[in-house]
C-alpha atoms as one frame of an Amber mdcrd trajectory, in Angstrom:
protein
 169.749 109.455 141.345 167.974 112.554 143.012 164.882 113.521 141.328 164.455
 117.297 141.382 161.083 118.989 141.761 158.878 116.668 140.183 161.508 115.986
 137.553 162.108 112.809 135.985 165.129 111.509 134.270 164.648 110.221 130.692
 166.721 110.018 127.883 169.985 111.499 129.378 168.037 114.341 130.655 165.629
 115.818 133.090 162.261 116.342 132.119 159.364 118.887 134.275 156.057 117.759
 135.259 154.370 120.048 132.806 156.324 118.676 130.030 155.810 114.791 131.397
 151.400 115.932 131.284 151.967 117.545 127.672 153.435 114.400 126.511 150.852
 112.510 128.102 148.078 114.527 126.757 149.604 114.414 123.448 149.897 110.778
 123.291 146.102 110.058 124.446 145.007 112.669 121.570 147.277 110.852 118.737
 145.291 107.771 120.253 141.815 108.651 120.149 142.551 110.237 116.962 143.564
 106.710 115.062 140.764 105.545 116.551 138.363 107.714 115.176 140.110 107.214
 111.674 140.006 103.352 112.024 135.674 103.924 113.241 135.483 106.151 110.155
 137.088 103.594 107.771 135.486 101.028 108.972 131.851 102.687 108.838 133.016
 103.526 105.142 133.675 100.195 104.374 130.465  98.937 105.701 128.246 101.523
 103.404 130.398 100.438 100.325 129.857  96.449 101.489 126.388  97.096 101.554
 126.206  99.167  98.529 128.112  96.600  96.462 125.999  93.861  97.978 122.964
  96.029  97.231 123.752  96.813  93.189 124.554  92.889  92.986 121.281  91.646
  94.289 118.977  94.181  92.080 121.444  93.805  89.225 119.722  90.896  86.198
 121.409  88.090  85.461 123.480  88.484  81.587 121.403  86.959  78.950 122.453
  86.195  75.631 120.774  84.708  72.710 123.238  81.137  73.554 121.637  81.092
  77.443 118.385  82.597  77.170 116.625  85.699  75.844 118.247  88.906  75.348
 116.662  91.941  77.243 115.920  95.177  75.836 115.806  98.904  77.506 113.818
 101.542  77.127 113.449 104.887  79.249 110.192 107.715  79.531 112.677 109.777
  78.140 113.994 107.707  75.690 111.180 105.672  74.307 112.740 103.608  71.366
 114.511 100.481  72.487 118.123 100.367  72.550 119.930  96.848  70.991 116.526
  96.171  68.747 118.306  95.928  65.951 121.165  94.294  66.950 121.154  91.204
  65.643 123.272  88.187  65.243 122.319  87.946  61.347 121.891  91.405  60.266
 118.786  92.793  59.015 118.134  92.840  55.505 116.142  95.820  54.026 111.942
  95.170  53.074 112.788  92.170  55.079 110.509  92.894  57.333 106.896  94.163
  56.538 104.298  93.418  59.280 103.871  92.945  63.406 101.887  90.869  64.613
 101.166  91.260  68.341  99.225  88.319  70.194  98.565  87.175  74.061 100.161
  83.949  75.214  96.775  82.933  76.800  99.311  80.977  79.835  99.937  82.337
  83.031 102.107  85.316  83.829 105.922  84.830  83.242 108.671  84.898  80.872
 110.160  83.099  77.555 111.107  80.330  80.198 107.485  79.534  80.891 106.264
  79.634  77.394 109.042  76.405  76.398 111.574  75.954  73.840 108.917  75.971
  71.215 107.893  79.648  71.241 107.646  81.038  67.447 107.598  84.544  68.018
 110.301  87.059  68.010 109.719  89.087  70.863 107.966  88.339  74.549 106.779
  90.504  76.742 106.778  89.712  80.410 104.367  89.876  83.171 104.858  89.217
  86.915 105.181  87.543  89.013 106.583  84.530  87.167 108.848  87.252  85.159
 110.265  90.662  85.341 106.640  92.879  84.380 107.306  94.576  81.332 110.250
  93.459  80.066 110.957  92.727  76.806 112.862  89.852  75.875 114.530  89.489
  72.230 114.561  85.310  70.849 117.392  83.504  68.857 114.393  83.561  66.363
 115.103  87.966  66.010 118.116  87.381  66.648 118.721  84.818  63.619 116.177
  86.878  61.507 114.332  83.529  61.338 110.458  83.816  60.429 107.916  83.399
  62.909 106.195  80.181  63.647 102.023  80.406  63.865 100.627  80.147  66.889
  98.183  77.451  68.132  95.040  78.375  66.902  96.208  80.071  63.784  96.916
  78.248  59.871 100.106  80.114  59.080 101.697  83.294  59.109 103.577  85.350
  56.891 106.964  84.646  56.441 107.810  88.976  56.607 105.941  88.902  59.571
 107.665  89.890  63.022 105.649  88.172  66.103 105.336  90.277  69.219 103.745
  87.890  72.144 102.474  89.734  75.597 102.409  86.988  78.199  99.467  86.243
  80.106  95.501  85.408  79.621  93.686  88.646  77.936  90.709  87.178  77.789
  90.213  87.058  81.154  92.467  89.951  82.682  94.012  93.335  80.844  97.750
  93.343  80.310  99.689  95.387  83.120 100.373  98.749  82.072 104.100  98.157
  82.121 103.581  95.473  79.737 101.224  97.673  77.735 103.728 100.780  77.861
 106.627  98.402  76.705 104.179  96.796  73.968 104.229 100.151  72.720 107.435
 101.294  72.795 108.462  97.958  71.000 106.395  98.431  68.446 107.009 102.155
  67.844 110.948 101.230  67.931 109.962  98.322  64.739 108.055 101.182  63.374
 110.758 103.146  63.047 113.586 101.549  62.187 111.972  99.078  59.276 109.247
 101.472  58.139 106.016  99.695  59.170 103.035 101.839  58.965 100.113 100.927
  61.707  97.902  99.877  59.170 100.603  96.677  59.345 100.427  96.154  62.527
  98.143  93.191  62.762  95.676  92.321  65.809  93.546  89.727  65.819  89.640
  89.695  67.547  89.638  86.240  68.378  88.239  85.022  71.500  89.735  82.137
  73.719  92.639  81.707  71.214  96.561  82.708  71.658  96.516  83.760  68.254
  94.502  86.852  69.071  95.060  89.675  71.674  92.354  88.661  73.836  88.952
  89.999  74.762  90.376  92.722  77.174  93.249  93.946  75.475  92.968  98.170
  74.555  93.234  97.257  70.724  92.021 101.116  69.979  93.644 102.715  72.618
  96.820 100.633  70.835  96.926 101.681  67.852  96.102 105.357  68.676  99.672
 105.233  70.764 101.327 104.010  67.225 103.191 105.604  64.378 100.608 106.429
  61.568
């Protein structure tokens, strides 16, 4: 068949050189422009991947009072904790009429390193053995269970609620994360049970968990509370 002019036959009909290069053209720009869309999705994908992989790794573990201690938040701008007084057993009224805040006189950590036995109600946590400053609820709150004394102390009143900030502060201060979320803790208790800071109980005794330790900011403290 005679090809006319640069023609070409295709599909039952003749077809120009311009037309063949405008084709051509058209085809390579529908191709470069699925490949950008496939390097775009892709690169999407990759900063969501990473994102999701990102949130997962920061993210903390669940805790419950079945599994381990239940965390509590707390904000600058919103300085009472929420979930305080949530509660498996629910908080009686005048159940509760005194804090007691002490040191753990251990290393830094967590409820895990302080054992099974703990008797307080709430820890506070240090680094680097725990998350610094965060405050972890016990079944002991959660039950509305009374405190147990500490070693070094005869007893403790059953309407009592034990706050214990974990490290040695007798021979180092607590971090101020620990000491901000001290605060708010007790402020939020404060608050919601109607504890004056005359209640709030902290013991000068050196060498001794059942104190607050030598270098613990007992004035500074209690200047931070609710009258």
């Amino acid at each position: 068949m005679p090809i006319r002019n640069q023609e070409k036959w295709r599909g039952g009909s003749y077809r120009s050189a311009d037309e063949i290069a405008a084709g051509k053209a058209e085809s390579e720009w529908d191709v470069k422009k699925s490949k950008r869309a496939a390097t775009v999705f892709a690169g999407l994908l990759g900063v969501l991947t990473c994102t999701s992989a990102l949130l997962l790794a920061v993210a903390p573990a669940p805790l419950t009072p079945d599994n381990g201690p239940t965390p509590l938040m707390a904000t600058e701008q919103t300085p009472t904790l929420a979930g305080v007084m949530n509660t498996g057993t629910p908080v009686e009224t005048g159940r509760w009429q005194y804090i007691y805040v002490r040191h753990s006189k251990t290393a830094l950590g967590d409820q895990r390193q302080l054992g099974s036995k703990l008797g307080d109600h709430f820890v506070v946590a240090s680094g680097p053995g725990g998350s610094d400053g965060a405050i972890q609820m016990t079944t002991r709150w959660s039950n509305q269970a009374s405190a147990m004394a500490p070693p070094g102390a005869s007893g403790i009143h059953p309407k009592c609620i034990s706050v214990v900030l974990v490290g040695d502060m007798d021979v180092t201060v607590p971090t101020p994360a620990q000491l901000t979320r001290a605060t708010q803790l007790v402020r939020t208790l404060q608050q919601e049970l109607g504890i004056p800071a005359d209640r709030v109980l902290m013991i000068d005794e050196r060498n001794s968990p059942a104190g607050v330790g030598r270098f613990f900011p007992t004035a500074a403290f209690r200047e931070s509370l609710i009258p």
